[in-house]
N, C-alpha and C positions, 0 to 999 in steps of 0.2 A: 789597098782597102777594097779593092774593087772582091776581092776573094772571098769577102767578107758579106758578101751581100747589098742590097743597093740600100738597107736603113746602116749601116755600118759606121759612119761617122755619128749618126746621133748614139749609138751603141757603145761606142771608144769615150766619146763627150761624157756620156752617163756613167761610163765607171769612173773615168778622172775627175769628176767632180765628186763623185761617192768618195772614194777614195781619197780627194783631200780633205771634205768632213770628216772624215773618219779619223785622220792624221791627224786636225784641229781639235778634234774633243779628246782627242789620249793625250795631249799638251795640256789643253785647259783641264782636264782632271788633274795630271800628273803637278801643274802650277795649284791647284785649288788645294791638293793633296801636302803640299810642300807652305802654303802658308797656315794650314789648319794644323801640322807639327808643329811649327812656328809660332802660333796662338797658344798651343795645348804648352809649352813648353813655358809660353808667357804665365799663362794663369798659376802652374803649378810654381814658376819661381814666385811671385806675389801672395803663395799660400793659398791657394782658392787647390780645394784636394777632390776627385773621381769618384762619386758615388760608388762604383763598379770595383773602387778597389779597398772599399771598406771591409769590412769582418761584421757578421751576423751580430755581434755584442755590441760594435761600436754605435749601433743605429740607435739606440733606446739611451 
């Protein structure tokens, strides 16, 4: 580390902790993502239907 300059362990410090943030929120999306399929999947078997997938006619 010495190669690295004399702040060089707070430098190494500061990316490995960036970097497992980083790793923690592409889980927690990737988790948040996988129970929001899982809700979306709920609703539409219960009949609750996606505004977004209606037809201009069916609205009125």
């Amino acid at each position: 580390m010495t190669s690295l300059g004399p702040y060089a362990s707070f430098v190494v410090t500061s990316y490995a902790l960036v970097a497992a943030i980083v790793l923690i929120l592409i889980g927690w999306v990737a988790l948040d993502y996988r129970r929001q399929k899982e809700r979306l999947r709920e609703l539409e078997a219960s009949g609750v239907t996606r505004r977004s997938g209606r037809q201009a006619t069916d609205i009125r």
